[in-house]
C-alpha positions in Angstrom: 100.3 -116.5 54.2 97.8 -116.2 56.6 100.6 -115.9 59.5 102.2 -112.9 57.9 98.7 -110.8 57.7 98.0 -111.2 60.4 101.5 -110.3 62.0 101.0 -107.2 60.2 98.0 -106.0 61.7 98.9 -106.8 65.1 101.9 -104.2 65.2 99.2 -101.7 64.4 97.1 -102.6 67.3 100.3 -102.8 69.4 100.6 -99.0 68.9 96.6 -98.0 68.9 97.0 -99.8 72.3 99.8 -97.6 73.3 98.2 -94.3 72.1 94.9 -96.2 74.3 97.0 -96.5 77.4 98.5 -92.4 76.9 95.0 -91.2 76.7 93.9 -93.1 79.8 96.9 -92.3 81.7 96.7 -88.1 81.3 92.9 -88.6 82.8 94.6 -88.1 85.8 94.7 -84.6 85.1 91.2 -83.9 85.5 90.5 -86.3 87.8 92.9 -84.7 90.2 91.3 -81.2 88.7 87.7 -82.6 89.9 89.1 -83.8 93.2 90.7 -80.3 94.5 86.9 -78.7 93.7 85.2 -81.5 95.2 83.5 -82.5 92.0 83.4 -86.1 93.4 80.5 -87.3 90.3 82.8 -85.8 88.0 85.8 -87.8 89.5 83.9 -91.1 89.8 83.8 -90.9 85.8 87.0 -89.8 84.9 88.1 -93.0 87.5 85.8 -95.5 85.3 86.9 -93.9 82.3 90.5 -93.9 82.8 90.2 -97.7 83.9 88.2 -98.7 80.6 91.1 -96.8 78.4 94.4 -98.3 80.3 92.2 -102.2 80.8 91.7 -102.2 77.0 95.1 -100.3 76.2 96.9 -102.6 78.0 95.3 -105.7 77.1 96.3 -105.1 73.2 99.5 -103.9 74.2 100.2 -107.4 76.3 98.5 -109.4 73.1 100.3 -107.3 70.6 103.9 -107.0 72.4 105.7 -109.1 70.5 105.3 -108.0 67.6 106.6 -104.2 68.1 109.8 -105.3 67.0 108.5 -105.9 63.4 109.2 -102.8 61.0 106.2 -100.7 60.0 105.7 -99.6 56.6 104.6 -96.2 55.6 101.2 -97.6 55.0 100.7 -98.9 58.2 102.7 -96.4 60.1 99.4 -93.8 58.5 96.7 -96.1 59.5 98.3 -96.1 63.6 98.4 -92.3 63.1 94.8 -92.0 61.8 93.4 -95.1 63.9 94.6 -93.7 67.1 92.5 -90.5 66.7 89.8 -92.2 65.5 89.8 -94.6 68.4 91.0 -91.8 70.3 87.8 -89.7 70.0 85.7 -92.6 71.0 87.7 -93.3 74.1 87.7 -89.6 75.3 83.9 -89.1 75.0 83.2 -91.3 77.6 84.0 -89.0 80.5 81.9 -86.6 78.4 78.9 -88.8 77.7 78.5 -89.4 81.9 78.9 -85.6 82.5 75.4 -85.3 81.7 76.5 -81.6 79.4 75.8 -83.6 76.5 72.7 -84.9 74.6 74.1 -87.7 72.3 77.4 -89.6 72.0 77.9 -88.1 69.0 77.5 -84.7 70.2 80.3 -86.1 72.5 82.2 -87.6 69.5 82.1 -84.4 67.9 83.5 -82.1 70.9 86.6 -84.8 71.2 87.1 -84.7 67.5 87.0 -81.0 67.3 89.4 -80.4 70.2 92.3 -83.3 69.2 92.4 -81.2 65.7 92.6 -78.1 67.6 89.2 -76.6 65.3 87.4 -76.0 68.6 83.7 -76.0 67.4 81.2 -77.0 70.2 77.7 -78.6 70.8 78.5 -79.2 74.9 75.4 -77.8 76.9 75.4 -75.0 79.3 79.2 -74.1 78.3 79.4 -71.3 81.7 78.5 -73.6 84.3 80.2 -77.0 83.4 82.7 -78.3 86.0 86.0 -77.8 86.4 87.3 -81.4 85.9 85.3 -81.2 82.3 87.0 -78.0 81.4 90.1 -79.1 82.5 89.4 -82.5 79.6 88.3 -80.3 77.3 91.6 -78.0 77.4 94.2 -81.2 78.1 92.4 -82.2 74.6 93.3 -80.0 72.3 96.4 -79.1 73.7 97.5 -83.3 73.1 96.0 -82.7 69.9 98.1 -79.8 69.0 101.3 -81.3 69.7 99.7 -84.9 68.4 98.2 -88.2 70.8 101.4 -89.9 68.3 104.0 -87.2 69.5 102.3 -87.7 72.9 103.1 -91.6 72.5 106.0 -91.1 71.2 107.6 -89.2 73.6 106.6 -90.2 77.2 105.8 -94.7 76.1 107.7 -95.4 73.6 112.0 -96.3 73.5 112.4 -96.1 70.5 111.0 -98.2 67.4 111.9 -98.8 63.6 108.1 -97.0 62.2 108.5 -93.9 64.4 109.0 -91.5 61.9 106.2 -93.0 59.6 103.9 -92.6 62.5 105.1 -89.2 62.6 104.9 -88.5 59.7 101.3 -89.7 59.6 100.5 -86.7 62.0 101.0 -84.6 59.4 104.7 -83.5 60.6 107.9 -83.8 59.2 110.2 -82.1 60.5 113.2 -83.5 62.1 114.3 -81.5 64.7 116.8 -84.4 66.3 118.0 -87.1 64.9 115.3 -89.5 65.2 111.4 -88.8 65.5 111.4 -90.1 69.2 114.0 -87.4 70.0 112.1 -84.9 67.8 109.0 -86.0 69.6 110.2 -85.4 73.2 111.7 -81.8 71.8 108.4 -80.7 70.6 106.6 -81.6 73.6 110.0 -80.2 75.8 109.3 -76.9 73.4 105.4 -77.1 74.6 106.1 -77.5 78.5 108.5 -74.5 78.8 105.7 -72.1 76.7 103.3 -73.7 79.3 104.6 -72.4 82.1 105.3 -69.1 80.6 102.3 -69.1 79.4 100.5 -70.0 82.2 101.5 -67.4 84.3 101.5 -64.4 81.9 97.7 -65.5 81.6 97.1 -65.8 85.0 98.1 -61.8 85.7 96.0 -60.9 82.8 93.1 -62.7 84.2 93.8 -61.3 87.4 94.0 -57.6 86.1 90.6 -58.5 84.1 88.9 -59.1 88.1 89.0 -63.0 88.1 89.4 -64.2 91.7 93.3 -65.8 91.9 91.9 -69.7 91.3 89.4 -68.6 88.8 92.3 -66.6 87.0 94.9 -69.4 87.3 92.8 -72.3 85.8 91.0 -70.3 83.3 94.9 -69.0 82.3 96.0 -72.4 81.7 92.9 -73.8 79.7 93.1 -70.8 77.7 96.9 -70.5 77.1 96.5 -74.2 76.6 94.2 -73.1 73.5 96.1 -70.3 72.1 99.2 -72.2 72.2 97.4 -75.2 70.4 95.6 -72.8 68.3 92.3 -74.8 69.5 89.7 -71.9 70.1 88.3 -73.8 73.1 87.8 -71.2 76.1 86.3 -71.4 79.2 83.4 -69.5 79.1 80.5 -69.7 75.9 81.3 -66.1 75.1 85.1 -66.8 74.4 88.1 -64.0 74.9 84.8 -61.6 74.7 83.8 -62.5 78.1 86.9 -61.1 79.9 86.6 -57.1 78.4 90.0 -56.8 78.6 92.2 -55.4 75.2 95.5 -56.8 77.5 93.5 -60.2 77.9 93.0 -59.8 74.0 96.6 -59.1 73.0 98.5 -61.4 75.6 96.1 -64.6 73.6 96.7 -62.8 70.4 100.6 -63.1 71.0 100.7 -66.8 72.0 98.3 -68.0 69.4 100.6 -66.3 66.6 103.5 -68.2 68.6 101.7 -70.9 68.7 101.1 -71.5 65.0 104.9 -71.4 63.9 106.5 -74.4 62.5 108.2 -76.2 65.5 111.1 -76.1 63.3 111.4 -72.6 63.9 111.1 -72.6 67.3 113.9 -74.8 67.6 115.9 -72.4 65.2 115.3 -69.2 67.0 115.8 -71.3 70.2 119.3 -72.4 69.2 119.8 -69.0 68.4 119.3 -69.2 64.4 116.8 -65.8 65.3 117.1 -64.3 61.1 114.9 -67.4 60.2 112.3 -65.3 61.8 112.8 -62.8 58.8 113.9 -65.4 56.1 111.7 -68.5 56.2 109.5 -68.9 53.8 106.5 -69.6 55.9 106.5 -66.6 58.1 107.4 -64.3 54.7 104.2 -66.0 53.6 102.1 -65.2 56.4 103.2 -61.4 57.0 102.4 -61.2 53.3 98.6 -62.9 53.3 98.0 -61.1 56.6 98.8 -57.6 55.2 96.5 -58.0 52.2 93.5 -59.6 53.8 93.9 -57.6 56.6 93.4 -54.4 53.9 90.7 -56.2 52.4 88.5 -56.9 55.6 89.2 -53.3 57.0 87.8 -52.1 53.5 84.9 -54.2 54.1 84.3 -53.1 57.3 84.7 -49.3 56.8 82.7 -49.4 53.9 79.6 -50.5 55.9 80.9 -48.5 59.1 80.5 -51.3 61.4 83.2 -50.0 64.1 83.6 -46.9 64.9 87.3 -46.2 65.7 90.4 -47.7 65.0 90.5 -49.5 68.4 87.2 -51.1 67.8 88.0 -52.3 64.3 91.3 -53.8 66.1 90.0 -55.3 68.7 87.1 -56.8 66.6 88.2 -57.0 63.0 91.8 -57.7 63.2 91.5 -60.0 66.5 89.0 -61.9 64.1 91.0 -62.3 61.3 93.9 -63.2 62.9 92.3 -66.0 65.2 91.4 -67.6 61.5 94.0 -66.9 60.1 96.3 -68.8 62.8 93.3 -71.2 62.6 92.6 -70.0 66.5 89.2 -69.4 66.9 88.9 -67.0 69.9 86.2 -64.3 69.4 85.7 -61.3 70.3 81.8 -60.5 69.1 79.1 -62.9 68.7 78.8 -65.9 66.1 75.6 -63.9 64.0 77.7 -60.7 64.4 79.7 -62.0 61.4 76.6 -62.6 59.1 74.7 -59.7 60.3 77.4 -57.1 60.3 80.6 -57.8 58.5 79.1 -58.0 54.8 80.6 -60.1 51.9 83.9 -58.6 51.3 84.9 -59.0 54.7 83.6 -62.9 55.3 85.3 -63.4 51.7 88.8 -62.4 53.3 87.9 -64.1 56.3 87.2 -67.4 54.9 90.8 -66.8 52.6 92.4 -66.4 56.0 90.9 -69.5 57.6 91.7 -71.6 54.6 95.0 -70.3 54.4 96.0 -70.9 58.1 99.3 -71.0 59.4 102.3 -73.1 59.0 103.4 -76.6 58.6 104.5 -78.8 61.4 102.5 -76.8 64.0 99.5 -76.7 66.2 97.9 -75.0 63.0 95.5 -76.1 60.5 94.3 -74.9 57.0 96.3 -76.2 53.7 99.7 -73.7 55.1 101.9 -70.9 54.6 104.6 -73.1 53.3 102.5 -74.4 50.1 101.2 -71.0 49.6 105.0 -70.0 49.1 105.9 -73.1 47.2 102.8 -72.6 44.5 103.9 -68.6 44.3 107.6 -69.2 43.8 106.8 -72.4 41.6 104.5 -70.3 39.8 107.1 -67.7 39.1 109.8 -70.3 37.9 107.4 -71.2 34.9 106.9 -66.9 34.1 110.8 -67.3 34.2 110.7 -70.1 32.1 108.8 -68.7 29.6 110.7 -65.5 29.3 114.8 -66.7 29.6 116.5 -68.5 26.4 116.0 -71.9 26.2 119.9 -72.2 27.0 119.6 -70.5 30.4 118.9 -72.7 33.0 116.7 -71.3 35.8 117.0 -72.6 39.6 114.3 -71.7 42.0 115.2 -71.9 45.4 112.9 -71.3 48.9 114.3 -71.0 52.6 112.5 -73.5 54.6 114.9 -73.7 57.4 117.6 -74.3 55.0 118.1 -73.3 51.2 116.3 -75.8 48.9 115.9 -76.4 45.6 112.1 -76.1 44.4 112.0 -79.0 42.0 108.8 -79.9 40.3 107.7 -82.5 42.8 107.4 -80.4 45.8 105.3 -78.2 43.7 102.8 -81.0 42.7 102.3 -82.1 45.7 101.7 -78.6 47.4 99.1 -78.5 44.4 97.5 -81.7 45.3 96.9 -81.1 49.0 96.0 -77.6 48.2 93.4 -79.0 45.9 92.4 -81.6 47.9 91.4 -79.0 51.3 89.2 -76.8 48.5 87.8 -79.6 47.7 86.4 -80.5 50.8 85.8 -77.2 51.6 83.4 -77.1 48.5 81.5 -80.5 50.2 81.2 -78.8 53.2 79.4 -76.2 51.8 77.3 -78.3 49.9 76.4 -80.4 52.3 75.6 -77.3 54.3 73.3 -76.2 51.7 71.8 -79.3 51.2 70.5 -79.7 55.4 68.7 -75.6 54.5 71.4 -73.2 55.3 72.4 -70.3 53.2 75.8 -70.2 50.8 77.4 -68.0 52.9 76.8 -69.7 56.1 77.4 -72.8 55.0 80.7 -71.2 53.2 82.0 -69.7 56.1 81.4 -72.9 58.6 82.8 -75.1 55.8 86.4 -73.0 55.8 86.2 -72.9 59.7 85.7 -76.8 60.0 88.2 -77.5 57.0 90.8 -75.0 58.2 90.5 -76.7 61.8 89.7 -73.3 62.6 86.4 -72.9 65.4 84.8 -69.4 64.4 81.7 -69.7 64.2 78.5 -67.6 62.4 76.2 -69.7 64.3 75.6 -73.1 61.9 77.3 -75.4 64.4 74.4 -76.3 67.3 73.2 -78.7 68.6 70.2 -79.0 66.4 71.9 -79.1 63.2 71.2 -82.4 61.8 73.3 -85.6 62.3 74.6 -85.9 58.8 76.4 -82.6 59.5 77.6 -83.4 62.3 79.3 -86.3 61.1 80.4 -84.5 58.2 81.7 -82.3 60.2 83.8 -84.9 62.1 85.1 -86.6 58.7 86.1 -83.0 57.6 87.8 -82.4 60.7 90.0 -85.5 60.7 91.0 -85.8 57.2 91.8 -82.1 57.1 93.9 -82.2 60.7 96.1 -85.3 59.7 96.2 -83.7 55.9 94.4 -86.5 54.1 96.6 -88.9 53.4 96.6 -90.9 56.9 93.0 -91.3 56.8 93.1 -92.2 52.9 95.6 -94.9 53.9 93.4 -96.4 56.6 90.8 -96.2 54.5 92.8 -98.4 51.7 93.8 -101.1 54.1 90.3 -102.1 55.7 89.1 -102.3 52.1 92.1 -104.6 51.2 91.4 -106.5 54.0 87.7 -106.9 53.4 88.6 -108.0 49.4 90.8 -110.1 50.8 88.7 -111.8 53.3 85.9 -111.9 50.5 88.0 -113.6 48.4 88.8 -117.0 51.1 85.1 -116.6 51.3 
């Protein structure tokens, strides 16, 4: 009895180690990012940091080996998933902790967290003057994050194994793009690299044209394609896309991030040359939809209190705002206490809608998705259909999703439950908010951005906000990013395991 406990934890470790030894291994990055600017402190700590991470990783993986054979259950494929950011986070603050940019590990904790769930919220110090190797960590974050530190494993450590797909799953994906969730793993990230480079460059000439040096412009393109693409709101500098004055610098990030936060499903559609899913999914039908109205509703807000005075300035301010929440982004384009001071109630109503909302499923996006909105809407109309037809008639709902399907009572209540359970922790942010002294509508508007995994900001998130927020914050951050039921699942099995060692006791 006792053997087979504890051959079924150490299959779990076995792949925490793995996701240990990824994370220490792509340190390299900004190590050799530090190097090239002769940043040679900043090096020294991504060197000591790297070591700890691949040591440890590689210590568990060598203890753990042979049990990776052993088949994970769904259970335990959700607690590697949620483990492995959780260890994650406390691995990757290190090389932020020895920076000397932050004032606790937690503060640390808390940048890590919000960058591997792509909400890109930040308490680092003196954001403009930071070096290079720390940007680059901060970027190579949430862009792993985006795609997934699972994925990541997945695609670059692991052969192949019988729990991938529940470890997949557990990242709050599903779809199967190949026929196994290694081979989908590998395409996602193969989807990611290509839209890197493309990316890359396309922001590198918009830097260039915005008067960026051609070094300055080619790193500062990456990180922040790196960000759109991952919908992460990180950026460079502390005044975000604001800081470059460029509208082309605007709409180049406003492209990719919209890119960005489609269902890798899609991608791989329009890729493979399937291009009408563009026009038929039910996700991006979804999103043109909610876009349109809130979009009417936050231009109504903002003309009513004549806040911009043209239609370029309510595009380049309004839209580019609701938008970047909307894809669960976070770029700005005007100051954090512009959005309290200026924007009024109508308009922070649609944009914490937007932010809540998000994007789609199976993306870098966050918020409770397009493709539940759809499935409540349509499931919603199937009852008003119900009600109406004969008895005798039988009425068959079906949504596009990729593929025709049948929208059967199941799908419906479980879009319902996770819809429930994101407002739910939305209205606990807010109270907590409340409760630590801030107004309704600050703490309203943070709580959407931090449960949508979002990153605007109306100027709650500092430094000097009190610990329990911060930590709430965190725990909001990773339930909401890995949908819930990952973290609920770890949560079950340490108190199983404590009852059970209770029990011997």
């Amino acid at each position: 009895m006792i053997k087979k406990r504890v051959s079924r934890l150490l299959p779990i470790c076995y792949y925490i180690g793995i996701v240990i030894v990824g994370l220490g291994i792509i340190q390299y990055i900004p190590l050799i990012t530090a190097l090239i600017y002769k940043e040679w402190d900043i090096a020294c700590n991504f060197i000591i940091s790297s070591s700890i991470a691949l040591i440890l990783g590689g210590t568990i993986i060598l203890r753990c080996g042979k049990y990776r054979s052993q088949k994970l259950g769904w259970g335990e494929g959700m607690v590697v998933a949620a483990g492995s950011w959780f260890v994650g986070m406390i691995f990757c603050a290190l090389p932020y902790y020895m920076s000397g940019n932050y004032l606790s590990y937690l503060d640390c904790c808390f940048d890590v967290m919000s960058g591997f769930t792509t909400t890109g919220l930040v308490l680092i110090q003196d954001l403009d003057h930071i070096s290079n190797g720390i940007n680059m960590w901060r970027h190579l974050l949430t862009f792993v994050g985006g795609q997934g530190m699972v994925v990541l494993a997945l695609t670059f450590l692991v052969k192949g194994t019988n729990g991938a797909y529940k470890m997949y799953v557990g990242e709050a994906k599903d779809e199967r793009l190949m026929p196994n969730a290694v081979s989908t793993a590998r395409y996602i990230w193969l989807i990611s690299l290509i839209y890197l480079g493309i990316g890359t460059i396309v922001m590198w000439i918009a830097g260039i044209m915005a008067g960026l040096s051609v070094d300055r412009a080619l790193f500062q393109g990456l990180w922040v394609f790196m960000s759109a693409w991952s919908t992460g709101g990180f950026a460079p500098m502390s005044q975000s896309v604001l800081y470059y004055h460029s509208s082309f610098y605007e709409v180049v990030t406003m492209v990719f991030f919209i890119i960005g936060s489609f269902n890798f499903a899609l991608h791989y559609a329009v890729l493979t040359g399937r291009r009408r899913e563009l026009v038929r999914n039910i996700e991006t039908v979804s999103f043109s939809v909610t876009v349109t109205v809130l979009t009417l509703i936050t231009t109504l807000g903002l003309l009513r209190l004549n806040v911009y005075p043209d239609a370029v300035a309510l595009f380049r301010k309004g839209f580019y705002q609701l938008i970047s929440g909307h894809t669960t982004t976070g770029f700005m384009t005007i100051y954090a206490k512009q959005f309290y001071l200026e924007w009024g109630d109508v308009a922070l109503f649609s944009m914490i809608i937007a932010m809540m909302i998000g994007a789609s499923a199976c993306s870098t996006a966050g918020g409770f998705k397009g493709l539940r909105v759809g499935i409540i809407f349509n499931a919603f109309k199937k009852d008003v259909k119900r009600m109406v037809l004969p008895e005798s008639m039988v009425s068959v709902q079906k949504i596009h999703h990729i593929k025709d399907i049948i929208l059967e009572d199941n799908v419906a209540r479980s879009a319902l439950l996770i819809v429930a359970a994101y407002i739910m922790t939305f209205i606990f942010g807010t109270l907590m908010g409340m409760l630590c002294g801030y107004p309704f509508g600050i703490s309203a508007f943070e709580s959407a951005s931090v449960t949508g995994n979002v990153g605007l900001s109306i100027g709650l998130t500092q430094v000097s906000m009190p610990a329990v927020m911060k930590v709430t914050y965190i725990v909001i951050m990773w339930l909401a990013r890995l949908e819930f039921m990952s973290i609920l699942a770890l949560g079950v099995y340490f108190i199983t395991k404590v009852k059970k060692r209770c029990q011997r006791l």
